[in-house]
N, C-alpha and C positions, 0 to 999 in steps of 0.2 A: 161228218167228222171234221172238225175244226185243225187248222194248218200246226197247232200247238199240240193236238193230241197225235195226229198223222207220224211227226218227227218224235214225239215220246216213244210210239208204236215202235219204230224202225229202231231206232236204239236201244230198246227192250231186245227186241227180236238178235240184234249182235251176240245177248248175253255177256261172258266175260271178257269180249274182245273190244265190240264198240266199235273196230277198225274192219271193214270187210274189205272182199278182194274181188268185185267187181269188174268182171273184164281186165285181166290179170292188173287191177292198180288199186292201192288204198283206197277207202275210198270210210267217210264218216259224216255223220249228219250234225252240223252245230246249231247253235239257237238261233243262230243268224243263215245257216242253209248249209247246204251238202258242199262238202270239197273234196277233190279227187288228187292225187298227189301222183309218187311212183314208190318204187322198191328199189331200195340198195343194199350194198352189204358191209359189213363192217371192219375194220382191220382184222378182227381174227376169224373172219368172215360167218356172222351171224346177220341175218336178215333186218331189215328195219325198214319204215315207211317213210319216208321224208315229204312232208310240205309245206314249200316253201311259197312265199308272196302272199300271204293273208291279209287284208287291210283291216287294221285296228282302229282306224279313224277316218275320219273324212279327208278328202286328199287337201291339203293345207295349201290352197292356191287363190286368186283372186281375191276376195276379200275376208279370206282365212288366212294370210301370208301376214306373219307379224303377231298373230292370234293365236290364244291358246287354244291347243286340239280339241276339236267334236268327235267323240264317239261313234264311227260304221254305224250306219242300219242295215238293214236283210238284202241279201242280193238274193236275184232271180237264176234260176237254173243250177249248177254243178260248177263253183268252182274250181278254174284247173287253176292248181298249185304247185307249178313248177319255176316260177323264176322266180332269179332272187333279184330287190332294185335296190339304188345308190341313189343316198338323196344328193343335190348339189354341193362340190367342193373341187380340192385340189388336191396335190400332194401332201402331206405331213411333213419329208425330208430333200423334197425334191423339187423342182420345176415340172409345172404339167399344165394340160389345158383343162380347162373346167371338165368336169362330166358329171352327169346322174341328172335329175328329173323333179321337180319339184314334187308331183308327185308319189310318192314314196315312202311312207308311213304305213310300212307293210312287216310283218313276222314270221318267221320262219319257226316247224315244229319237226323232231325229228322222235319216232317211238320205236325202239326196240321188239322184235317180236318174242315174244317171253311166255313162259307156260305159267307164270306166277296169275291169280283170280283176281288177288287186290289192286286199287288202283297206285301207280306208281310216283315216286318221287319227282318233284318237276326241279330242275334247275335253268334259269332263268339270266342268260348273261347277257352283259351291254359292253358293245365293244369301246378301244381305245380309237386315239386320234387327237387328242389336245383339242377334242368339242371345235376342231372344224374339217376335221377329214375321218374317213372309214367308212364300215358298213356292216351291216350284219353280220355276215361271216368272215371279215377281210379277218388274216392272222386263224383263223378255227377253224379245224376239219370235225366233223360232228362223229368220224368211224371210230375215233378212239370210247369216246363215250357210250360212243352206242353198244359195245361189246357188255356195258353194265348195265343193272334196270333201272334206268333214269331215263325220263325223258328231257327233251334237251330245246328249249326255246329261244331263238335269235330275234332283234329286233333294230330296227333303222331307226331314229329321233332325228329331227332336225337340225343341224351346224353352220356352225360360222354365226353370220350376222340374221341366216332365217329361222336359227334358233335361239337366237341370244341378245342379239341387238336390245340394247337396255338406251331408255330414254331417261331416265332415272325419275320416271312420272306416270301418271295412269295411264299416257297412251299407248307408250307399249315398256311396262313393270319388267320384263325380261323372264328370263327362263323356261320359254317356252320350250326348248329340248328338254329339258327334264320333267316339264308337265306333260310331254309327249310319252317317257317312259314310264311315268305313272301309268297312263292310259292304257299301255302296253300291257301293264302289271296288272290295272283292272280287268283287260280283255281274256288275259289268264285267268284270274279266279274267276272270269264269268263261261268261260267254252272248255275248259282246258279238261274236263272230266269228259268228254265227248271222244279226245283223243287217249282214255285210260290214265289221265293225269289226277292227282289229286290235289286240289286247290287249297289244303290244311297243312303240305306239305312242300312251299313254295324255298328256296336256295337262292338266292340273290345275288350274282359273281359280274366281276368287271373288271377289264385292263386297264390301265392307263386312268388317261379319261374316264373311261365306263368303271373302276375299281373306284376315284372321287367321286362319281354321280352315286354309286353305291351307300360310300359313307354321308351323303345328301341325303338319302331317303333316310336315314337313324334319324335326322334331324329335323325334318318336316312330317308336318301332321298328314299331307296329302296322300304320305305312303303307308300310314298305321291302317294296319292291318291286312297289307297286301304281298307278303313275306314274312317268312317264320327264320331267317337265318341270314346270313348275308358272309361275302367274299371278297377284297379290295385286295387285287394282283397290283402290287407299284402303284397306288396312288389313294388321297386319304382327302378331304374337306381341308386340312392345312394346309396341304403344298401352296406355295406361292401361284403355282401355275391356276392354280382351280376357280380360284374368285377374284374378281374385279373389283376396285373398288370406284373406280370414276369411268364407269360405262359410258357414261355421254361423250366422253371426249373420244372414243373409237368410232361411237357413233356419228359423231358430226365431221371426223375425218373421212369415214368412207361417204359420209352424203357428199361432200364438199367433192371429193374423185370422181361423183359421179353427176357435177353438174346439180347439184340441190342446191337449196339457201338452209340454212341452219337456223337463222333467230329463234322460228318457231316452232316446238318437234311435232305437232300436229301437220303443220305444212310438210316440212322435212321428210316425214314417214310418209306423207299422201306420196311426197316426191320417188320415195324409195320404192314404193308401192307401183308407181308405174314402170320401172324399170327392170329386165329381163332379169330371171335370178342367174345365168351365165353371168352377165355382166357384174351383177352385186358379187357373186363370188372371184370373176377376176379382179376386183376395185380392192377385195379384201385381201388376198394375196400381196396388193401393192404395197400395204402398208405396212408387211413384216419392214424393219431397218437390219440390223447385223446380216449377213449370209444372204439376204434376202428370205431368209424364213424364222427368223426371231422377234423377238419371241414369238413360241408356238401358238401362245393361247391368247389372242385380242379380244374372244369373246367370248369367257367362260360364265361361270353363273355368278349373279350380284345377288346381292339382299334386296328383295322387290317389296318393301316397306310400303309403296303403291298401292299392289295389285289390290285387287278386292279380297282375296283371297292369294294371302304370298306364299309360295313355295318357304322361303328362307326369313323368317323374320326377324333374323339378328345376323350379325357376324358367326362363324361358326365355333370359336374359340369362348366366347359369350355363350352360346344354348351348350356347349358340352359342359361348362364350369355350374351351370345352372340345370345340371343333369337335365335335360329337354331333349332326349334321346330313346328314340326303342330300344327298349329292355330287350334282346332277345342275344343270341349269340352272334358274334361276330369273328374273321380270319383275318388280317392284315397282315402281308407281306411287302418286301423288296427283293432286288439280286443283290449281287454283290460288288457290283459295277454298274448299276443301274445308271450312272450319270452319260454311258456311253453314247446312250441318244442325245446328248446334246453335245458333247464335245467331238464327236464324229464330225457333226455338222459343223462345227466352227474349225476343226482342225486345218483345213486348207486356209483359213486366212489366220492363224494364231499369231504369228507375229502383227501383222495389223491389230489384231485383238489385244495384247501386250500394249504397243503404241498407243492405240487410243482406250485403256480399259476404263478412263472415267465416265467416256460416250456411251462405250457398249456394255458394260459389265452390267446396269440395269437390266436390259435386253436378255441376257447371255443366262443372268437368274433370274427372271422374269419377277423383278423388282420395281419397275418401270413407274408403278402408280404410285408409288412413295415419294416425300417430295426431297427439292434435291439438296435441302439442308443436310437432311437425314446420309443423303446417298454418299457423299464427295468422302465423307471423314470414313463410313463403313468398307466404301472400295479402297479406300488408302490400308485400312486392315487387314481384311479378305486377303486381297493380293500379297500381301505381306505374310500372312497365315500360311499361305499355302504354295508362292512359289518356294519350289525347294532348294534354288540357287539364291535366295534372297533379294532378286531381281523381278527377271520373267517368268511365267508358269511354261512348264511345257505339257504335254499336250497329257501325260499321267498325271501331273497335277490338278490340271483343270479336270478330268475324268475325276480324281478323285472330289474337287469343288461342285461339278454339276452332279456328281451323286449324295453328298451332303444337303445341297440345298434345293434340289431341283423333287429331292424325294426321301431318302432318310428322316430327314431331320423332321417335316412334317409326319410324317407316319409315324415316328416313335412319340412324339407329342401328342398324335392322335391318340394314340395307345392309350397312353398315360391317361391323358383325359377321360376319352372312353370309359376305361375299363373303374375309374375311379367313379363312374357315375352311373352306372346297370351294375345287378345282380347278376346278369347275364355273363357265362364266361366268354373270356376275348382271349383268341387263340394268336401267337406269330410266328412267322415261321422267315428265314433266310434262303434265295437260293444260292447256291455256289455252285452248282452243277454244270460243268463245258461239254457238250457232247460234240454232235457231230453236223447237228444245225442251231445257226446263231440269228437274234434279228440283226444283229448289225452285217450279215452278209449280205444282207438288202440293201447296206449303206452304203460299202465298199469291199474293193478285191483284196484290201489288204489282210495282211495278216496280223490281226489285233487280238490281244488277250486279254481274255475277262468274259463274265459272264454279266450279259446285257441286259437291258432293257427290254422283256416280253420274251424272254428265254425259257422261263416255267410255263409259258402259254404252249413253248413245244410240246411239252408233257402231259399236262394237261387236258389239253382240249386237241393238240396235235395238227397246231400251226404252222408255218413257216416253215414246212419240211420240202428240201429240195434234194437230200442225200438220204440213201438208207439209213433206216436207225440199223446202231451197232448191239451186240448182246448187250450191254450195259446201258445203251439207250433205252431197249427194251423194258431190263426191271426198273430202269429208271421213271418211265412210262406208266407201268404197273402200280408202282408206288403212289405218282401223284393221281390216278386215278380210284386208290383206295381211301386215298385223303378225301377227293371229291365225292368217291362214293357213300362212305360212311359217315359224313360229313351232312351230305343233304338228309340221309337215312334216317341217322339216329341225334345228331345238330351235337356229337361227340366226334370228331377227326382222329382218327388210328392210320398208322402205318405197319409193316411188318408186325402184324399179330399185337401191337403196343399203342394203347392211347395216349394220346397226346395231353400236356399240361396246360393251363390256363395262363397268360400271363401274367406277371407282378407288377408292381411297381418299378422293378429293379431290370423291368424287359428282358422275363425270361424269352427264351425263342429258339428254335426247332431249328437246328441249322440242316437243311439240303444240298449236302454238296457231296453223298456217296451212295447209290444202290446199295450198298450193302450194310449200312450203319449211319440212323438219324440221332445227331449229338443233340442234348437240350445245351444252351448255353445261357449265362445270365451275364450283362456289360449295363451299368447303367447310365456309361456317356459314350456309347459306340459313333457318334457319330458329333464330336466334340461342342456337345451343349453348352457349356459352359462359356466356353468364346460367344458363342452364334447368343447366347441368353444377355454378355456384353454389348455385343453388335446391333442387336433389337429390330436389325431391318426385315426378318422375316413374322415378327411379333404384332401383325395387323392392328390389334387390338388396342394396344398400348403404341402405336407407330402413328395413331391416326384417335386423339382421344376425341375431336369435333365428333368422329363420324359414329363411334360410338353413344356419344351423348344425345345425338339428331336420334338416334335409333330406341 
């Protein structure tokens, strides 16, 4: 009997489980070998198998660093699937020392024990970080979900400059973190029935970060056909944060920190190439300016017009106008304060920020790549727009400016475009919901109001919890978990026994801000288009018409 018919044998043999219990631990045979995991239980304590550390590709080291990911072959023996890894970075909002491993293009899989026969709904999230910090489940506890029949898959991609560094040429095109999450998405539809998943019925969700890498896959060919739905928590392909437009110039600022010569990017990468990724991730760290952490995103995704094969072959405001998007359904959300992640961080220095805002203010809306004709005349605006003294901004102000630009305003233009080019319905929804754990108590002790940035991730997926939920956190809980459940199920999102409506033009959207009653509302300039459509600095497209025309 051949090694091919041996492992069909065994997982016949499971029947409707697939998942055995093996010396009391999960235990599944995949087409790449057996993996062994454990058992946990779930917030409303229902049993589930968790395994985490799977590798979905070859470990990205040596003369794979800078390279797009190769696919795992078979390992020998019984996978034990118990850790979980962090690829190389820093903090997001804080001072830290490098940590994680270059190594690290590894998945996490968590399956509910269920008396259901058929095989189950996979939901498939990639987490946030501004594409240079996180990790698979940094922000996500898998217990809330698990209480539904959904199985639930986590994954690491590479950050910073070992995923992104763009030379803005063939030798390294860029985007190798989101070819990595491809790969990710492959490895699903290729094992994931092994774990009682079903690979016809794949949910595509992501914060931050991972919510834009999200609306990335609509727009690349690389991901057609590797999801049937998709999810974008706070962020969308427009945010200013998401894409680059002169990658070389990050690029040759971190070579140059790190002792390279730049002339030539063939030399430059050999140079990069030899040096420890600790070190490439502290060099990258250096180069935030404002706060020391701004902007967040140095090396998000570029248009790799290069690669042999590009992830992104146009601007993304370009492929949505020229419907060059999966047709399939789509969720896009914000909070309601979502700019808090960034004005948190600038708040101890706002008066310098005030002072100098025609230095930092690029920085501040991660505007930076614009040139500074453009820049000088739209911060004399901005500032004017929105302090509310007709001075200075104070620190509501600027909350309310980094939640306009930093994330509304893209996501409702995403909207718009989107929904204006699939048949597919495109769902939105607002959170307004304060319970009783916030992400920005990760930021500081104070006592700040609003609802943040990665606040529905508490409900959700049931992150960032350091305090009891209260009964209203609870059905609040329940609620966004029927969204996700029915959502991946039937690719229709219901709450409270009620389906939910498709967006218009006019941006209808599902406001979240009560357990006990979800409002539909319709505003078609919520977040003052009209100025920002004056302003034109977040309008890539038409900000920068050379780079459109090269393209």
């Amino acid at each position: 009997m051949n090694a091919r018919a041996f492992v069909l044998l065994i997982i016949v043999s499971f029947a409707k489980s697939k998942i055995s219990n093996e010396g009391n631990r999960p235990t599944t045979v995949t087409p790449l070998g057996p993996v062994e995991g454990e058992w946990r239980t779930s917030f409303e304590g229902r049993k589930y198998a968790s395994f985490e550390g799977i590798p979905y590709a070859k470990p990205p080291i040596g003369d794979l660093r800078f390279a797009e990911p190769h696919p795992v072959g078979p390992w020998s023996g019984i996978w034990n699937a118990t850790r979980v890894y962090k690829c190389p970075q820093t903090s997001l909002t804080a001072h830290a020392d490098p940590i994680g491993e270059e190594d690290c293009l590894y998945l996490n899989i968590y399956v509910p024990k269920t008396k259901q026969s058929k095989l189950l709904d996979v939901v498939v999230h990639i987490h946030g970080g501004g594409y240079i910090s996180g990790y698979s489940n940094e922000y996500l506890g898998e217990k809330y979900v698990m209480d539904r029949d959904l199985i639930l898959v986590t994954f690491n991609y590479r950050l910073g400059a070992l995923g992104f560094l763009s030379t803005e040429d063939e030798v390294v095109p860029g985007n190798n973190g989101l070819k990595d999450q491809t790969l990710a998405l492959q490895w699903v539809q290729d094992n994931i029935e092994s774990f009682n998943g079903n690979p016809d019925s794949v949910t595509l969700t992501g914060f931050s970060a991972g919510a834009s890498s999200v609306h990335f896959h609509y727009l690349s060919s690389y991901s057609k056909g590797l999801f049937h739905r998709g999810m974008s928590m706070s962020g969308s392909a427009l945010n200013p944060w998401a894409l680059r437009l002169n990658p070389l110039e990050n690029a040759k600022r971190l070579a140059k920190s790190l002792g390279c010569e730049t002339d030539d990017t063939k030399e430059m990468v050999g140079c990069l190439m030899s040096r420890p990724a600790s070190q490439i991730v502290a060099h990258t760290d250096g180069l935030h300016g404002f706060t020391g952490h701004l902007p967040f995103c140095l090396f998000p995704a570029v248009v790799d017009k290069h690669a042999k094969k590009p992830f992104l072959t146009d601007l993304p405001e370009n492929l949505l106008k020229a419907g060059k998007v999966l047709d399939v359904p789509w969720i896009a959300s914000f909070t309601k304060e979502d700019g808090l992640i960034g004005s948190l961080v600038a708040k101890p220095q706002i008066e310098e920020m005030n002072r100098r805002w025609n230095e930092v203010g690029p920085e501040l809306l991660q505007t930076d790549d614009a040139p500074l004709s453009l820049q000088q005349e739209a911060l004399r605006q901005i500032k004017q727009r929105y302090a509310s003294s007709g001075e200075d901004m104070t620190f509501e102000d600027l909350t309310k400016l980094e939640t306009h630009v930093l994330l509304s305003i893209g996501i409702e233009r995403s909207i718009q475009l989107h929904s204006a080019a699939v048949k597919s319905p495109v769902y939105f929804y607002q959170f307004g919901y304060s319970g009783k754990n916030s992400f920005k108590d990760l930021m500081t002790d104070e006592d700040i109001k609003g609802v943040c940035h990665g606040d529905d991730m508490v409900y959700f997926y049931g992150g960032i919890i350091s305090k009891p939920l209260s009964d209203n956190d609870i059905k609040m809980k329940n609620i966004c978990l029927d969204v996700l459940y029915t959502y991946a199920s039937t690719g229709k999102p219901s709450a409270k026994g009620k389906s939910w409506e498709p967006t218009t033009e006019k941006l209808k959207y599902h406001l979240i801000d009560n357990p006990e009653k979800i409002v539909v509302k319709v505003k078609s300039d919520y977040s003052d288009h009209e100025f920002w459509k004056q302003v034109k600095i977040l309008e890539k497209p038409y900000l920068l018409p050379h780079v459109k025309d090269e393209l």
